[in-house]
C-alpha positions in Angstrom: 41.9 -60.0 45.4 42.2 -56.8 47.5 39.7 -55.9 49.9 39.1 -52.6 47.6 38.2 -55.2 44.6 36.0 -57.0 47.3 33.9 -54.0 48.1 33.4 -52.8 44.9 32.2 -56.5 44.0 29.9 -56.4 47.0 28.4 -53.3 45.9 27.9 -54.0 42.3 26.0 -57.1 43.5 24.1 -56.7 46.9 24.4 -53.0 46.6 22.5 -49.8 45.5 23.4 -47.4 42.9 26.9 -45.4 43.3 28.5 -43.3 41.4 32.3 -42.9 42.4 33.5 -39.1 42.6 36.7 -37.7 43.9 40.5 -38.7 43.9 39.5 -42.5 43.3 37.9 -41.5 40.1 40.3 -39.1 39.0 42.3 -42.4 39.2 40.6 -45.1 37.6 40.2 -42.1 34.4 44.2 -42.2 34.3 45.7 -39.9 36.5 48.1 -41.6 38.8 47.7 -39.3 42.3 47.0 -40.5 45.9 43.9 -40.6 47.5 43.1 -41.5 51.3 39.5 -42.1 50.9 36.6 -43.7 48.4 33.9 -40.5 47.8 30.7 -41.8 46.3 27.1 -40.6 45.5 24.4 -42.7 46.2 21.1 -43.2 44.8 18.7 -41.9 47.4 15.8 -44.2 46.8 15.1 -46.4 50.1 15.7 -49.3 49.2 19.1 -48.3 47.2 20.7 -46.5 49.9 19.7 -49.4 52.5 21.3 -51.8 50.5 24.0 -49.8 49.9 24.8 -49.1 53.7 24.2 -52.8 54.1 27.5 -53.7 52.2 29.2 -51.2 53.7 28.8 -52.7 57.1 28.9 -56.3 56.1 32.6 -55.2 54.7 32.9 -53.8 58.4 32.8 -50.0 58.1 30.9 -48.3 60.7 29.7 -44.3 61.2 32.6 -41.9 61.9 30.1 -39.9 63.9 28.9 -41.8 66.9 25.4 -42.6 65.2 23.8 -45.7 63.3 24.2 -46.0 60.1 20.7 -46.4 59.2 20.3 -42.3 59.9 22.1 -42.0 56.2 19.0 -43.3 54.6 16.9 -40.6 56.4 16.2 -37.8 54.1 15.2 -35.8 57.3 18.5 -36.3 59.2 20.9 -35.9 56.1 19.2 -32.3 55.5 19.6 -31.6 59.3 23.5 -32.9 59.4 23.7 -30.2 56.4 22.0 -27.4 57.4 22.5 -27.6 61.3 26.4 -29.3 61.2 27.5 -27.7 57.8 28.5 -31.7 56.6 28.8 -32.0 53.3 29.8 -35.8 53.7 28.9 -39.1 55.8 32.2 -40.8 56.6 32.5 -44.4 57.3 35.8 -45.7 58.1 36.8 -49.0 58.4 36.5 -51.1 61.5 40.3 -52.3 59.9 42.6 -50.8 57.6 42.0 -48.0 55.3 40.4 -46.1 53.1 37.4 -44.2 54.8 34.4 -43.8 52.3 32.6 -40.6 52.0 28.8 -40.6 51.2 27.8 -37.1 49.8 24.5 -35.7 52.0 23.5 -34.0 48.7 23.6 -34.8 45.3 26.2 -32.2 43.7 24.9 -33.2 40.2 21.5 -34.3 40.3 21.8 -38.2 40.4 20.3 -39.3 37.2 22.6 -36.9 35.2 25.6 -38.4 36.8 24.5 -41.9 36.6 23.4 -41.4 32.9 27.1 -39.5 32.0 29.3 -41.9 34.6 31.5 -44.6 32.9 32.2 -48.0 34.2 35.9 -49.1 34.3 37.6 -52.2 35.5 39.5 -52.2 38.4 41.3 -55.4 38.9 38.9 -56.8 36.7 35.7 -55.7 38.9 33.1 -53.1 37.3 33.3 -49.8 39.2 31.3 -47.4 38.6 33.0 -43.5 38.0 32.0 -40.1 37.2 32.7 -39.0 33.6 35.2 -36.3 33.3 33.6 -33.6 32.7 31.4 -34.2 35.7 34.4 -35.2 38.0 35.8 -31.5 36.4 32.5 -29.8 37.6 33.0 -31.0 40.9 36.5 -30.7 41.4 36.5 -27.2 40.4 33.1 -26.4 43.2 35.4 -28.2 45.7 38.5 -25.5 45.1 40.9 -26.5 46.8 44.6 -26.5 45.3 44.6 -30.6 45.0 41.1 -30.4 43.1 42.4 -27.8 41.0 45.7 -29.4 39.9 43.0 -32.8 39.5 41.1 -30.2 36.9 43.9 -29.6 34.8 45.2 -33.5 34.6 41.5 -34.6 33.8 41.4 -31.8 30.8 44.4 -32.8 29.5 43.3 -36.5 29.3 40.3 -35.3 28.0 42.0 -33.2 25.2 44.9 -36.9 24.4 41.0 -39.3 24.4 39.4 -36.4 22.1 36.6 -36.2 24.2 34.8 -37.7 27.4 35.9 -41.4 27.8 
C-alpha cells in the first residue's frame, strides 16, 4: 500500500473528522491534475482535532512553522496565526518524502455543511473522505487563482456528464 493509502487509513481509524478540499479532491472526483499537497478541514472539536494531529505525527509529519503541533488545537492561537500572520493554513510536511498537508485555520464552509454535503470515495480501496463538487467549486472559485479556476470549469463539466453532484 502507499504511504498516502496508509494515512488516510490511519485517519479514518484513530483519527478526527476531515473533510478533503483542494487539488487532491478535485482528483479523487475525476479530474486527473497534479497536486503537491493534501488540503483538509478538520472538525474543531478537542478531542477531534487532537486525534487528528495525533496521526499526523505518528505518520511522522511535524509543524512547518517552528511550533508544536498541539498549538493547532488551540482555538486562541489559530485566530491569532490569522489575524496577526494573515495564515490561512497550518502546514505539516513530512519528516520524509512528500506531500505537505494543509490544515485550514478557519472553516471556509461551516463544517457540518461540508461534512453533511462531502462524499466518500475509495482510493486504493481506503475510504477518504472529499468535498462534494459544488463545495470544492465554492472554494476553488474564493481561492481565484488561475489553477483553481481552470479546477472550476473541469469540476462543472463532470458535474454536468454525472447530472448532478456525485
Amino acid at each position: 500500500m502507499l504511504p498516502l493509502e496508509s494515512l488516510f487509513r490511519e485517519l479514518n481509524d484513530r483519527g478526527g473528522r476531515y473533510v478533503v478540499v483542494g487539488g487532491l479532491a478535485v482528483v479523487l472526483h475525476g479530474h486527473l491534475r497534479a497536486t503537491g499537497d493534501i488540503d483538509l478541514v478538520v472538525d474543531f472539536a478537542a478531542g477531534e482535532v487532537a486525534r487528528t494531529l495525533a496521526v499526523l505525527e505518528g505518520a511522522g509529519f511535524v509543524p512547518y512553522v517552528p511550533v508544536p503541533g498541539s498549538d493547532f488545537a488551540d482555538p486562541a492561537k489559530r485566530a491569532a496565526w490569522v489575524r496577526d500572520k494573515g495564515m490561512l493554513v497550518f502546514s505539516l510536511r513530512p519528516t520524509s518524502g512528500v506531500p505537505m498537508v494543509d490544515l485550514f485555520l478557519e472553516h471556509p464552509i461551516p463544517f457540518e455543511q461540508l461534512w453533511a454535503r462531502s462524499l466518500v470515495v475509495a482510493m486504493r480501496g481506503v475510504p477518504v473522505r472529499i468535498a462534494s463538487i459544488d463545495d470544492l467549486i465554492t472554494l476553488k472559485r474564493q481561492a481565484g487563482r488561475p489553477e483553481d479556476l481552470t479546477d472550476v470549469e473541469a469540476l462543472s463539466a463532470i458535474k454536468r456528464f454525472r447530472g448532478g453532484d456525485k
